[in-house]
N, C-alpha and C positions, 0 to 999 in steps of 0.2 A: 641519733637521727641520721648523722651521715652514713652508718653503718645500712641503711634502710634505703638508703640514696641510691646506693649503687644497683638493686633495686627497682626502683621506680619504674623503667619499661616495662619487667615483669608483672607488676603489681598491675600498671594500662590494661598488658593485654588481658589479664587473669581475668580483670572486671569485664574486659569485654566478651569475654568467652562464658562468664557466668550470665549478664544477661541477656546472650544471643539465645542461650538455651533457654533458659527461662522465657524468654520471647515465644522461641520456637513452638514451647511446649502450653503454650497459653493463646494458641492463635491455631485455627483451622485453614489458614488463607495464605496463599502463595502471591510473590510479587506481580507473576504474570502464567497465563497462561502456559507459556514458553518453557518455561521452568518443570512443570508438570509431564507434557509431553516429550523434555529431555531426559527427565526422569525414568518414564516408561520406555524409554526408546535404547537408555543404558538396561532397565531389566531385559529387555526386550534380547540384548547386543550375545547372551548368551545361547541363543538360536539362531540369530543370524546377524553372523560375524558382518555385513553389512555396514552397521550401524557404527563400526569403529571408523567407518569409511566415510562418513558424511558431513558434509558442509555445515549442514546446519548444525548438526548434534556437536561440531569442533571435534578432531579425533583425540586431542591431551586429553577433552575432559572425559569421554569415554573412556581411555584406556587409565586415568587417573580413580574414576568414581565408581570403575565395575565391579572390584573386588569390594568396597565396601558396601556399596549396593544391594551387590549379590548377597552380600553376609546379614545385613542389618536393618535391608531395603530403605526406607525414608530418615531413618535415625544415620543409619550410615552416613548419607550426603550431606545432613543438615550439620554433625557433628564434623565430617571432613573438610565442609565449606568454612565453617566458624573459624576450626583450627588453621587454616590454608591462611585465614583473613586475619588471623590475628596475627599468623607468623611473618605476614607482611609490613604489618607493624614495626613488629621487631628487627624487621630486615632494613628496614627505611632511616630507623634509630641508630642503627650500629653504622649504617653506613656514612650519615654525617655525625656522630661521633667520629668517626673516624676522620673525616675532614676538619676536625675544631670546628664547626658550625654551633653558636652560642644557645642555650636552651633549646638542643635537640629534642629533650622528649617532649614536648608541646608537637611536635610530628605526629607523637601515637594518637593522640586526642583527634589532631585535623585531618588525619586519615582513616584511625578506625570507624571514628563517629561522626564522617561525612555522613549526611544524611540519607542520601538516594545507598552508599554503597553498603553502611549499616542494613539499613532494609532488605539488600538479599544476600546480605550476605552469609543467608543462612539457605537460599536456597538452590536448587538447582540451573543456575544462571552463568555465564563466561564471562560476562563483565570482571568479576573476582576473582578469577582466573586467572587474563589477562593484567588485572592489577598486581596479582603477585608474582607475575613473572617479571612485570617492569621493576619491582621492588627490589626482585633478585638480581637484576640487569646492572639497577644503579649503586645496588652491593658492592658487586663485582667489577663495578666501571672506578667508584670513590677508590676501590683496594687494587687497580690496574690488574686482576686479576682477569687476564684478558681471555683466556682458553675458555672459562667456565664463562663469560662477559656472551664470547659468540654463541656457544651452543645454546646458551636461554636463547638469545636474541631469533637464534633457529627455530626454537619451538614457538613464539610468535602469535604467526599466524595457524601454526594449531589449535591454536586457544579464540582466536581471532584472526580471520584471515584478512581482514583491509589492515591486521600488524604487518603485512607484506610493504604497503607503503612509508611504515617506519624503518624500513630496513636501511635504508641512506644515514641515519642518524646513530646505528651501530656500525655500519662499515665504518664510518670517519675516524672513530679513532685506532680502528685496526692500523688502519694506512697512517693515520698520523704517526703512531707508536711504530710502524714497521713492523706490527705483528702479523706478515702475507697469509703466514702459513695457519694462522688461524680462521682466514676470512672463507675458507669452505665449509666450515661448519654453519655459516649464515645458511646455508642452504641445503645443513643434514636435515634438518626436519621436515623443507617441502619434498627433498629428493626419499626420505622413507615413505611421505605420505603418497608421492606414485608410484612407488614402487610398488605400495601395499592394493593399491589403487590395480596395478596393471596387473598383479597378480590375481586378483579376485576377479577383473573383468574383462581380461583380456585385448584391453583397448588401451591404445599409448598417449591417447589425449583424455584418459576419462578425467583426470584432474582437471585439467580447463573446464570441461563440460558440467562437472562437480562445481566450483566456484563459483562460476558464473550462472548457475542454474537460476536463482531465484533474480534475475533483472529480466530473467525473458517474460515473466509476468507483469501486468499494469499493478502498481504501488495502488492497492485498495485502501490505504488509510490516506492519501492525497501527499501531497507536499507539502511546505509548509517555508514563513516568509524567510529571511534572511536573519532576522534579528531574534527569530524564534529561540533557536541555544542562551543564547549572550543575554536575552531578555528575561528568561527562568532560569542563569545559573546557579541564583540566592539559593535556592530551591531545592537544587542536586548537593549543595555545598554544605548548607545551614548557615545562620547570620552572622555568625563569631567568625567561621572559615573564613566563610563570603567578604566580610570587612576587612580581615588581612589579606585572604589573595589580591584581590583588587589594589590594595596601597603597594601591595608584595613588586604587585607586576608593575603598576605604574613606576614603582623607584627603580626597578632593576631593567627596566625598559632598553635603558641603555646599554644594558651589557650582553643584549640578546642575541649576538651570535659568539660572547664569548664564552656564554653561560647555553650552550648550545644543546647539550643535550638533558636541559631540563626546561629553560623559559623558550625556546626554540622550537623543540618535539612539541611540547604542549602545545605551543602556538599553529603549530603546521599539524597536530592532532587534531586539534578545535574545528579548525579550519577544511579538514578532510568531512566530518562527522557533518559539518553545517554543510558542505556539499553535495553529500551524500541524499541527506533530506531536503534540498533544498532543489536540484539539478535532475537526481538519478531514483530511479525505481530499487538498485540494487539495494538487496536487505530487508526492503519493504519494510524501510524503519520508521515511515512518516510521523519523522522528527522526534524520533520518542526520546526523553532526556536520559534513560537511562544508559543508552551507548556512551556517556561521557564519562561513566562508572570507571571507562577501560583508563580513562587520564589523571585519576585520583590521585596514586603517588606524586604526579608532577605538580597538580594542586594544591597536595599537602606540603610540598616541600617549597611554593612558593610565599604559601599561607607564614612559614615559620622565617622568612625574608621579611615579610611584613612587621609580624609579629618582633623581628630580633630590632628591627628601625623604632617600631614605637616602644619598644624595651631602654631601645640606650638614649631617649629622651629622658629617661629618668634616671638611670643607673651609669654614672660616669666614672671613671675609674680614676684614682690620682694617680697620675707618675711620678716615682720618685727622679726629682733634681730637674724636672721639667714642668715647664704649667701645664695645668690640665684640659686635656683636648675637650676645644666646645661642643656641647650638647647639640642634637638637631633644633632646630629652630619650634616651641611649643606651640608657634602660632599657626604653624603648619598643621598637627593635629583638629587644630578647632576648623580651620578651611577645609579640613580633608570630613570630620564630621559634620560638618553642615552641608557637605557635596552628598553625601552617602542620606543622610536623612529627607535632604530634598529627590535623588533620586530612587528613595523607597516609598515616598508619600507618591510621585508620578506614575511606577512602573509596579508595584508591592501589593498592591491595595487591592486587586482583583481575584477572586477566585480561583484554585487551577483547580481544572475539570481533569477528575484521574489521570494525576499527577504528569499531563501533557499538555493541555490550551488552555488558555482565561474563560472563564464563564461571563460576558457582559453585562449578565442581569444580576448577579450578585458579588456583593462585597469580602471581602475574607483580612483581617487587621490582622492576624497574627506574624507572618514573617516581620510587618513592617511594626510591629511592637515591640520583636524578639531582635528587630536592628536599633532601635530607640535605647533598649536596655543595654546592649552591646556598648553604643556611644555614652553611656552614662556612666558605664564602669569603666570603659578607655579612659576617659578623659578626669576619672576620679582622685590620680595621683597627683595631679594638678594641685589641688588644694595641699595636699601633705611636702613634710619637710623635704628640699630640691637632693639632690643627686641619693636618694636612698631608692632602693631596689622596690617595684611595685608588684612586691609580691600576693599580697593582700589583690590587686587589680587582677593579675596573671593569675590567679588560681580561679576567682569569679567570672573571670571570662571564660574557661576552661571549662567550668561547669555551668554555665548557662549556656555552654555549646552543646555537652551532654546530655543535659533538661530537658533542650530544644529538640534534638533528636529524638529521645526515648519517646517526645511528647507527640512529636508527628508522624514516625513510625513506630506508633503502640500496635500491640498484637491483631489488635482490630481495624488497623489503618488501609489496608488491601480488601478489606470487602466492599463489596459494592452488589447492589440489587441483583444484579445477573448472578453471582455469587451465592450470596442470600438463598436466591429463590433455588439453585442447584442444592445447595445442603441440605434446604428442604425436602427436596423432590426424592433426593438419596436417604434423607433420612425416613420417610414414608416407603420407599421400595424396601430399605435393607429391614425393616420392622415386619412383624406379622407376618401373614399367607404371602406373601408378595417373594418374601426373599430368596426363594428359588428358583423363581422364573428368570426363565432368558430373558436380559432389557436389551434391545436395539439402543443405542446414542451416540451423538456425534462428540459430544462436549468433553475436552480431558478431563474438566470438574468431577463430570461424575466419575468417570474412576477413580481419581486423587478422594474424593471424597469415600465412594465405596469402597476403597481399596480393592479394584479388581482390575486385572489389566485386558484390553482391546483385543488381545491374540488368543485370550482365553474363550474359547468358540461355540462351549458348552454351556456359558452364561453373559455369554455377549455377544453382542452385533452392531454393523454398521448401517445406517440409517439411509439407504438409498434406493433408487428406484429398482434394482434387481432384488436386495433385499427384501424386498414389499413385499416382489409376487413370491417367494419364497418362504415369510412369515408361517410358523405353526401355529393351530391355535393358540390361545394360553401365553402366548409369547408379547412380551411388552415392546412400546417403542415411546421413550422421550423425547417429543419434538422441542426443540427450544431454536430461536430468531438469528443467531448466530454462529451456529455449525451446521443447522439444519439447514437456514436460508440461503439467501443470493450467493454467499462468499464461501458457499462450496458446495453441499447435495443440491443447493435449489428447489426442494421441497416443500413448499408455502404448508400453511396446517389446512389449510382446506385440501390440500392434498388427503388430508384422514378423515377432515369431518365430511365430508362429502362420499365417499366410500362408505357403504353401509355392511362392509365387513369387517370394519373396526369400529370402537363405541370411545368417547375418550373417558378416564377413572378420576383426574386428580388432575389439578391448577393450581402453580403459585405466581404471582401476578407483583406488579411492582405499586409504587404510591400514586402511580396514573391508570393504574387497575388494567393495565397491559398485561399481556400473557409472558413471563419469561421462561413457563416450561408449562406440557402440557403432556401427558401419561395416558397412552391408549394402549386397548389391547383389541390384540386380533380374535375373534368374536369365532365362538364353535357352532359348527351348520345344527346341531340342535340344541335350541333355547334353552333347555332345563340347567342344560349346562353351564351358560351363560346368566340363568338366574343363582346358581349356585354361586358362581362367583360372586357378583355382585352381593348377593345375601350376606356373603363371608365376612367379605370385607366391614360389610355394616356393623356387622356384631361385634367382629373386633374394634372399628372406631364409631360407636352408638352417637357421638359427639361430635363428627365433626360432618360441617353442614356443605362444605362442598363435594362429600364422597356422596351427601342423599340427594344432590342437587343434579352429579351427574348419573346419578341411577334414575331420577326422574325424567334426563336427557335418554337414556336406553331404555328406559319404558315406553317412551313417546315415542323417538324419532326409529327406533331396530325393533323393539317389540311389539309399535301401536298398542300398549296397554294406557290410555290414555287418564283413565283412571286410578291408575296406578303411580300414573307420573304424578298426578296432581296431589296424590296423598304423600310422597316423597317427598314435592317441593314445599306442599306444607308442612311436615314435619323438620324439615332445612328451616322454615323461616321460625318456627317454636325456637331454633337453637340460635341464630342471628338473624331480628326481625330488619333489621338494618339495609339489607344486603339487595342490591337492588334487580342483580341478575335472577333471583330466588324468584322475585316477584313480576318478574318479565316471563321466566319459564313457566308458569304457571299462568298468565296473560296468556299464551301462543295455546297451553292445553286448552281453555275454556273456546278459544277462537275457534282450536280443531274439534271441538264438539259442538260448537253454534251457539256456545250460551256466551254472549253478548255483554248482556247481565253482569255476568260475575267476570269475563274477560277485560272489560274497561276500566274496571276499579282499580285491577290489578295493574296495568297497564299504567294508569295516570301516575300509581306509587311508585311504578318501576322511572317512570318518567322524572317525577322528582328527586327521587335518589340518583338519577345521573344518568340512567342506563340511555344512552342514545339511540337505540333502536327502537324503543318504546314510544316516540315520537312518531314519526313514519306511521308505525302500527294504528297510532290513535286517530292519522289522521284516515286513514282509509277502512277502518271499523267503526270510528268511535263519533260520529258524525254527530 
């Protein structure tokens, strides 16, 4: 067993590394948008060297993720991120072993399988980036191995550029140490990036103007209160974490500036992030909890502070020829559990609305169930024989951290309706007659999803108002509410449906039967040809009632066959009589023929299925 012991980190990271891929490979869904677009933007980087250059993109993770990228495209990053992620583990472990810190490896557990950092940390993201350079920093800081200590600390804010504000917390102990001559390399990594900066642009401020570029925009996703971080940390952490950091930090409270470059960084970490979203537009992060991803190591390593305090309440050691030093006081645990329990029952109980604000209208018990069972196995040694080791408690805590994890970030935990309805919409273009045409879209979904990239010119485009008048026939354009609308083309969908040279093909809609995408094509100056399409598609999906629903829409509204519409949307309602659009559109053809009659009926049906237009109609036809 002991043999097996020595071990043990490896063993952490192994399992973490098997089930990130496994994760990986069992989910279609990235953490964030952001992830996607850095993705394409590192393919992208092998045409225009640009892209090593940019703020946003961070130039480490460009010049770290191109080569495998470029070799292995999606598998490359996912597998380069896991391993980066794991080896931070390992780096965090060896480096309090290396300080005698007691039950270091309970680190790999509170760092790998943080929750929020688990979650991407299989994908194209800097947050895990930036965590494994801190990892490697306090490597190098525990082993005074101070030359390799500055040059991480240099690369930084390559990875993340408000790591610029951390830079105070690795000077001090150059200066403390007297190590002068290594405090220039603090600043090899920004002085390459303008260099690489003034060589490509010829301008000697483009770095400023590079960094600061995204505060010159108003923060579209708003601010957010003060207590917004500190109020969802449970959340980024998971419940096991969450209960040692919090005891971690409250007992070491006091030692916080001599324990300066780990309860101190964090603290003036925390504290930048909450300003950020709190104060400032820059990052246009409004408040999203994952920027706290970048402070994981110093959470994991206060977590095992905690963790070592409720450990040697149980586990006292005898000295020999001396009495044995008193245990912490157990009454303290029960006070500190009923703190923790009542402030999960207050703040716990709410819903997060994709994984950033409370939902008010509904309830969600799990975190504060998964802090319930935490308090139940903390406090389980209690009962068992005094000064023996709670090993039995320590391994079930350890694993219902895992549990908790795997449980919240399952491969299907990053979908959401706008998602959904994007896989759909790509899986109807990349199928059948469809898959060759040009699609105009704004959404990086659909690439990530089609596998095709933005700068490939020959089967994509961008969705804007020059584009429009540009369209060839036969050529598609994906309108969807969120790339297409206010917060960047501006192009409402009546932009298309009102244009009677484009017709729309295909809708996928949310559970408020909202539009989240909607598939038109630019319509050829003669009809046969435009029936052909449409015919196509039918015969390829004979079954599905929203392609006969909007052929019914291009019979009516682009070819006035009105007759023809009508026999479409009856044939739609034979496949889903349910459906209430079916029998509205079929309402409007009877009105555009004058038959009254048969228009009303349809009308009131459409009316009771929900369709709110249908209302309106009945009152000024249907008298």
């Amino acid at each position: 067993m002991k043999k097996w012991q020595q071990y043990d980190y490896l063993i952490c990271a192994l399992v973490f590394v098997l089930v990130s891929l496994v994760w990986s490979q069992s989910s279609n869904y990235t953490w964030d948008d952001d992830a996607i677009s850095r993705f394409l933007n590192v393919q992208d980087a092998r045409y225009h060297p640009k892209q090593f250059f940019s703020s946003w993109n961070r130039p480490l993770f460009v010049a770290l993720f191109y080569l495998p990228v470029q070799l292995f495209g999606r598998m490359g990053a996912v597998v380069t991120m896991v391993l980066m992620t794991a080896g931070s583990g390992i780096l965090l472990y060896k480096a309090l072993k290396y300080k005698g810190v007691p039950n270091a490896i309970v680190v790999m557990v509170f760092l790998l399988f943080q929750t929020f950092l688990f979650g991407i940390s299989r994908d194209a993201m800097t947050e895990p980036l930036a965590s494994f350079l801190i990892c490697l920093g306090i490597f190098f800081f525990c082993r005074k191995q101070f030359g390799w200590f500055a040059l991480v600390g240099g690369l930084l804010p390559l990875a993340r550029p408000e790591g610029v504000l951390f830079m105070p917390f690795w000077l001090f102990p150059l200066v403390q140490q007297r190590m002068y001559r290594y405090i220039p390399l603090l600043g090899a990594g920004l002085a390459a990036w303008w260099l690489g900066l003034y060589a490509f642009t010829g301008q000697p401020l483009a770095l400023v103007q590079e960094v600061l570029a995204s505060g010159e925009k108003k923060n579209r996703y708003d601010r957010v209160s003060l207590t917004h971080h500190i109020g969802k940390y449970v959340y980024v952490l998971g419940p096991v974490a969450f209960f040692f950091f919090v005891w971690g930090y409250l007992e070491h409270l006091k030692k916080m500036f001599s324990d300066y470059f780990i309860l101190l960084q964090f603290t003036v970490g925390f504290l930048v992030y909450v300003c950020f979203a709190v104060f400032m537009d820059l990052g246009q992060s409004g408040g999203a909890l994952r920027n706290l991803i970048t402070l994981a190591p110093f959470a994991a390593v206060i977590c095992v502070y905690g963790f070592n305090h409720w450990w040697a309440m149980f586990d006292v050691p005898v000295a020999k020829g001396k009495k044995a030093p008193r245990p912490p006081g157990r009454q303290e645990l029960w006070i500190y559990v009923a703190f923790v329990v009542l402030i999960a029952w207050l703040c716990f109980t709410n819903e997060l609305h994709f994984r950033q604000t409370y939902n008010p209208d509904k309830k969600d018990y799990t975190v504060f169930n998964a802090l319930v069972v935490c308090c139940l196995l903390a406090v389980l040694p209690v009962f068992f024989k005094k000064s023996r080791p709670p090993y039995g408690a320590a391994a079930s805590l350890m694993i219902w951290q895992v549990m908790f994890t795997l449980y919240y970030e399952n491969p299907a935990s990053h979908g959401n309706e706008e998602r959904w309805g994007m896989n759909a919409m790509t899986a109807f273009l990349g199928e059948g007659p469809l898959r060759n045409h040009k699609v105009y879209c704004n959404h990086p979904w659909y690439f990530w999803a089609a596998r095709r990239h933005p700068n490939d010119t020959m089967l994509t485009g961008e969705v804007s108002a020059r584009s429009k008048t540009m369209m060839q026939p036969g050529e598609l354009i994906v309108w969807e509410s969120h790339y297409t609308g206010e917060n960047y083309t501006n192009m409402p969908v009546t932009t298309f449906l009102n244009d009677s040279t484009f017709s729309p093909v295909y809708i996928t809609q949310n559970t408020k039967r909202e539009a989240l995408a909607v598939l038109f094509v630019k319509l050829w100056p003669q009809m046969a040809d435009n029936d052909r399409f449409f015919q196509t598609l039918v015969q390829v999906y004979p079954k599905n009632e929203r392609l006969l629903y909007f052929k019914g829409v291009y019979e009516r509204d682009r070819k006035r066959n009105l007759q023809q519409s009508i026999i479409d949307f009856t044939a739609a309602m034979a496949l889903k009589p349910s459906e209430p659009d079916l029998y509205l559109g079929r309402g409007v053809s009877w009105l555009m023929m004058n038959d009254q009659a048969k228009a009303c009926p349809d009308l009131q049906q459409a009316a009771i299925l929900g369709a709110q237009q249908a209302g309106q109609l009945l009152k000024t036809y249907c008298k």
